[in-house]
C-alpha positions in Angstrom: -14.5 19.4 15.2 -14.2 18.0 18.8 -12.9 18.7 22.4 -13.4 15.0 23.0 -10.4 12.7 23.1 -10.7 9.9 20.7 -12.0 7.1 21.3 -11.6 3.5 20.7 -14.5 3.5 17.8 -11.8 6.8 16.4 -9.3 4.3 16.4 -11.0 1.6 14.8 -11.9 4.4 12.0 -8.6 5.3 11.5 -7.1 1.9 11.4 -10.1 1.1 8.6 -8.9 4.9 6.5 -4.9 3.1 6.6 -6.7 -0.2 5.0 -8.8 1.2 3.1 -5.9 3.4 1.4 -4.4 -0.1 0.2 -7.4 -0.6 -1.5 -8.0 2.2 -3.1 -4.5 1.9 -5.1 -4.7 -2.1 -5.6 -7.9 -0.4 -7.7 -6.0 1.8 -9.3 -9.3 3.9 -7.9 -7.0 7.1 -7.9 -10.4 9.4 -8.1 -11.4 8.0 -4.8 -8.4 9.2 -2.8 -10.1 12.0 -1.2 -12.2 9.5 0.8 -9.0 8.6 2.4 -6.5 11.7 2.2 -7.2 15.3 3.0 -7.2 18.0 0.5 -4.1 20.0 1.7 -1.9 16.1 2.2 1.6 16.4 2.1 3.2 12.6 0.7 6.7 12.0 0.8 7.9 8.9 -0.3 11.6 10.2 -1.1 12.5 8.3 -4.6 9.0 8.1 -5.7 6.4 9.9 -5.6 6.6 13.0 -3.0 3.8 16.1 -3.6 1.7 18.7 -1.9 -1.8 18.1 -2.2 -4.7 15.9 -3.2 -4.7 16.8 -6.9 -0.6 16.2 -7.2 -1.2 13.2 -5.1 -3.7 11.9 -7.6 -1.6 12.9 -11.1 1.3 11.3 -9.2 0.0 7.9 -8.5 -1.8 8.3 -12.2 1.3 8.6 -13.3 3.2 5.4 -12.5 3.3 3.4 -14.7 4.4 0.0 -12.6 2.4 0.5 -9.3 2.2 -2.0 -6.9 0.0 -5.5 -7.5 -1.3 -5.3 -3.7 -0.5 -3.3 -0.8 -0.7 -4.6 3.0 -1.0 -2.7 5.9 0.3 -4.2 9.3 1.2 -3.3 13.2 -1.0 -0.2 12.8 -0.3 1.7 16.4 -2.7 5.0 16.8 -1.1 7.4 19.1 -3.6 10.3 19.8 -2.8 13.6 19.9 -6.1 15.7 20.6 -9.4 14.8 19.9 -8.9 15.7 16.3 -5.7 14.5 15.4 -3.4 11.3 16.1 -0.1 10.1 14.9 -0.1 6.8 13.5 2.7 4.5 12.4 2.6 1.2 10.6 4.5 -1.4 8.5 3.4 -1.9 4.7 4.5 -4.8 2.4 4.0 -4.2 -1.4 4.1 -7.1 -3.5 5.4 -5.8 -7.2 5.7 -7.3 -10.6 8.0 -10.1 -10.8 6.8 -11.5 -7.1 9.2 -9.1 -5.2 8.1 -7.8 -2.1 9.0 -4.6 -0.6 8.7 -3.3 3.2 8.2 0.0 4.5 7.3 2.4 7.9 4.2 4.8 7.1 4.3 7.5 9.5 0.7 8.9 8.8 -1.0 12.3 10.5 -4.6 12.1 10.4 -6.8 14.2 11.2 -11.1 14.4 11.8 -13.0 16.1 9.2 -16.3 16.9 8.7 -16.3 13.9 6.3 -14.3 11.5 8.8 -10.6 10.9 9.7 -8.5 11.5 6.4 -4.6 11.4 6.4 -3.3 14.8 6.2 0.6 14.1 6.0 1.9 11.0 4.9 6.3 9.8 5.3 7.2 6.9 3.7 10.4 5.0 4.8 11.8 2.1 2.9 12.9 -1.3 4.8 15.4 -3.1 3.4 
């Protein structure tokens, strides 16, 4: 890793890996998480889905069975915390069968691997 603080192209990266997440489960491209979450990610999204790890992470999204039409990602703040870590919070709207739309806070950790930036803990908050 780094000694260097990060830098506005880190930023950029890591506000691309929270988009890019959306993606990847508007797919359904569950396989791919590990381009966006790290191998030892903790998810909490109390109610839903809440595991320890990429593999649990990946069997629990597998496994619902009514997941989200579209994800969006929005007010993405990066809040550095070393060169190889930041906090980062955001809002999310998910737009679910039936045309309801749901709003919440992702509080993400991420941290830079020798892959990239990946999310390494991941709190979900419902709005609403």
């Amino acid at each position: 890793m780094t000694d260097q603080p990060v830098t506005p192209a880190d930023t950029r990266a890591i506000e691309d890996l929270l988009n890019r997440v959306a993606y990847l489960l508007d797919s359904h491209e569950y396989d791919r998480l590990g381009e966006v979450f790290a191998p030892g990610i903790t998810f909490d999204n109390p109610g839903r889905l809440t595991a320890n790890g990429l593999d649990e992470v990946i069997a629990a999204f597998t496994a619902i069975t009514t997941p989200a039409i579209s994800h969006h990602i929005t007010n993405v703040v990066v809040d550095p915390v070393d060169g190889d870590t930041a906090e980062c919070v955001s809002k999310a709207l998910a737009l679910r069968a039936g045309g309801v739309v749901t709003a919440a806070v992702y509080r993400d950790t991420v941290t830079r691997t020798d892959t990239g930036w990946r999310i390494a803990a991941r709190r979900i908050t419902a709005l609403g």
